[in-house]
N, C-alpha and C positions, 0 to 999 in steps of 0.2 A: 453874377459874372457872366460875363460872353460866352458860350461854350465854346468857342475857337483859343481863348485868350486861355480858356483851362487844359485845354488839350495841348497846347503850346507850351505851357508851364509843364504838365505832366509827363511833357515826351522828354524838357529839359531834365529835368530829378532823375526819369530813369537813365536819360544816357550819361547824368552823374553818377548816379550808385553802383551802374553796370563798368565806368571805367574807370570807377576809383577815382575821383575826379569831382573840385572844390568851385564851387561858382561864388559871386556875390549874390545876397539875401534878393529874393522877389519881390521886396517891400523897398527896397532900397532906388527900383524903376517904378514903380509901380506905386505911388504914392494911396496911400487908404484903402491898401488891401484888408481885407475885414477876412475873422475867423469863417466868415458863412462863406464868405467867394474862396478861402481855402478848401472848406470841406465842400465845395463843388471841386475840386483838384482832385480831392480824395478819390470822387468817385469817376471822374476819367480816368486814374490809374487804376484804381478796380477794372476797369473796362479794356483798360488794355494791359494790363496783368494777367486777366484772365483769359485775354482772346490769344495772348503768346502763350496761351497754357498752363499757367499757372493757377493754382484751385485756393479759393479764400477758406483759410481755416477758422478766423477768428480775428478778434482786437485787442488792442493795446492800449492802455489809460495810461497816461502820462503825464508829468508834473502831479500827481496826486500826495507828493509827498512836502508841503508847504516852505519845511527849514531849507528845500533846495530853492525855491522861488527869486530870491533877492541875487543868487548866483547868478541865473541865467536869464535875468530879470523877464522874465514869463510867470504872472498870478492867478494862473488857476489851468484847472486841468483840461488835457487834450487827451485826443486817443484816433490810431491811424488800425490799419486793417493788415494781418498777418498772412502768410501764406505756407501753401506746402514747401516749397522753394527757402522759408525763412526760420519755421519752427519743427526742431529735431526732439527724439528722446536722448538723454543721454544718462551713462554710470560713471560711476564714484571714478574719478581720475583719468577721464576721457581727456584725450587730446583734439581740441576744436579748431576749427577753422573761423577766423574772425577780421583777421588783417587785410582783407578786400574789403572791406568796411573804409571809409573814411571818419578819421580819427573816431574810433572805438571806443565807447566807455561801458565797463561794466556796471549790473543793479542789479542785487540778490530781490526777487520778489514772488509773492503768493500766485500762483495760477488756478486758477478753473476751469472743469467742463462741463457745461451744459448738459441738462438731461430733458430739459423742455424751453420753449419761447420766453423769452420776459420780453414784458411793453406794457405799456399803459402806467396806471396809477397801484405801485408795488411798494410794501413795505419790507423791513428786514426780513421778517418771517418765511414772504414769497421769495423775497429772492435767494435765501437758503433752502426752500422746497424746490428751488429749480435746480440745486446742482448735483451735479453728478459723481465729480471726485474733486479734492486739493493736491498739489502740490507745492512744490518748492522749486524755482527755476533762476537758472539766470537770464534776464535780455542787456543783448548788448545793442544800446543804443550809437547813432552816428549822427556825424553831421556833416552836410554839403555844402554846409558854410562855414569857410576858416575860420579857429581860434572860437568855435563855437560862438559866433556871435550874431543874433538876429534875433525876429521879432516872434509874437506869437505867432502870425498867420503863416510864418515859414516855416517854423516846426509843424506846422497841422501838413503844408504841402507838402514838406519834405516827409511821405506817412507817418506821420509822427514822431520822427526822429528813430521809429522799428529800422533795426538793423536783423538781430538773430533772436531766438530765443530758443533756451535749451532746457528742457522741463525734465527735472528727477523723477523720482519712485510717485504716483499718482496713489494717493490713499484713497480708494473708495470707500464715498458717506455710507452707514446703516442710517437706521432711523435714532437709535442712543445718542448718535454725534450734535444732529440736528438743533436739540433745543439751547446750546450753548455757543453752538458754534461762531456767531457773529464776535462773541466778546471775549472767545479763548483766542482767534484768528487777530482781536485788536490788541491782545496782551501779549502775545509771544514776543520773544529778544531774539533778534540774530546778531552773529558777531560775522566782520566779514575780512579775511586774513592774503596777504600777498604774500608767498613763498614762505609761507609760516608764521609771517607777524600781521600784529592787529592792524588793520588801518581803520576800522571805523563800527559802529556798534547801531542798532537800530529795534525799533517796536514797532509790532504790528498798525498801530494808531498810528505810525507817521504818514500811513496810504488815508490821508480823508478820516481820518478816525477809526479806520480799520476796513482792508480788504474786501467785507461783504458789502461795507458803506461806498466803497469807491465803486464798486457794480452797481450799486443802487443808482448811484451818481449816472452814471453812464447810462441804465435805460430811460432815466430822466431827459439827459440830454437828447437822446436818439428820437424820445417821440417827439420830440420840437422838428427832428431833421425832414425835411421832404423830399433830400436826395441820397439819402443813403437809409439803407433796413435796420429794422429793430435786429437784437438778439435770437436767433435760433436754435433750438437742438442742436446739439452736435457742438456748437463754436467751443473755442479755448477764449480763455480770457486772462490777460496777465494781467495787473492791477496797481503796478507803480513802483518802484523802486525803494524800500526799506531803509536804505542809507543812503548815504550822499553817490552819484555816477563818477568812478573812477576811471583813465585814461589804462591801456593795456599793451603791454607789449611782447611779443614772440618770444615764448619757453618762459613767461613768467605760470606759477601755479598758485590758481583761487579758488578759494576754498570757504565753508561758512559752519559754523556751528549754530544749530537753531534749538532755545529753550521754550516749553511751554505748550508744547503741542508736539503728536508723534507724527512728525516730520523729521525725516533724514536732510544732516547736511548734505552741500555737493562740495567735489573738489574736481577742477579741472583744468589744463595745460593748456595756454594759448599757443595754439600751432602757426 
């Protein structure tokens, strides 16, 4: 892609997501926009994310959960780039701010942090020697295109459809956790409730066959990339969404019950 035609796009997205504010899809002018000329977008908004001051914390895997696929008819996984500005800590019953989002949907999903690089040629093993701690988080995804609808390369430029994410209690790894960990992480159930009732139920396996598989994914895909960095120390990684992406509205309360791993639910108040 042009660097001017990415820089054009990336200034569009953000002066959507900074005024709340719905465009039509960039594929819809833009005929054979290709996922590689989005994630050249990616990385002008890096660029000028971080020259307005904002500090890249980390990334986001997207669509890695398959039964949502045919919804938003997008077949396979994406992943945009998180900031200090986007990912909070938070506790049990916090009331969040979400609703400058355009339309907002919540995903209860696994998080990571980095304790050293991944790149190259990594199997499960490495890439559970590289991390640091798990949690349990929600991201609330958006979207700058009404009624959710567009193509793959729009969600990759619109950062991946990253809106917020709000990461629970961080359980830091020992060495005991380590040799299970990829297949305890693909077993667990979460359940995920609106003002106290169910809406929808989910296993670790529906991220790619399980949360460490969906990181594996992702430093796969990054060493193909020539315009955007591998994985470093330090990053967060959120890893996909466990059940289906629900829509959210002011003073509703959500909440998760998670079996099968000692992870604490979250519950929280959309403000």
């Amino acid at each position: 892609m042009d660097p001017s035609r990415a820089h054009e796009i990336a200034v569009a997205v953000l002066e959507a997501l900074d005024g709340n504010r719905q465009r039509a899809p960039f594929s819809s002018a833009l005929q054979g926009l290709s996922t590689r000329d989005a994630y050249a977008v990616t990385a002008e908004l890096r660029r000028l994310r971080t020259g307005r001051g904002e500090a890249k914390l980390g990334r986001k895997i997207g669509f890695t959960n398959r039964n949502i696929w045919p919804e938003y008819g997008v077949y396979e996984p994406i992943w945009g780039d998180m900031y200090d500005t986007t990912v909070h800590d938070v506790a049990p019953g916090d009331r969040i701010a979400v609703m400058h989002l355009p339309e907002p949907r919540i995903e209860p999903e696994i998080v990571f942090g980095l304790r050293s690089d991944l790149r190259g040629e990594v199997g499960l093993a490495d890439v559970v020697d590289a991390l640091d701690w798990v949690a349990h988080g929600f991201e609330f995804v958006q979207s700058i295109y009404p009624d959710w609808a567009f193509k793959t390369a729009d969600t990759i430029a619109n950062c991946g459809l990253h809106g917020a994410l709000f990461i629970g209690p961080r359980r830091r790894l020992v060495a005991s956790d380590r040799p299970k960990l990829a297949a305890n992480l693909s077993a667990l159930r979460i359940s995920l409730y609106r003002d106290g009732e169910p809406v929808d139920r989910g296993v670790g396996a529906n991220a790619l066959d399980g949360p460490v598989e969906a990181l594996s994914h992702l430093v796969k895909v990054l060493e193909k990339d020539r315009l955007n960095p591998p994985l470093r120390a330090g990053e967060i990684v959120t890893t996909g969404t466990l059940t289906r992406a629900f829509p959210v509205s002011r003073g509703e309360r959500w909440s998760t019950v998670v079996d099968g791993l000692e992870l604490p639910g979250l519950a929280v108040e959309i403000g």
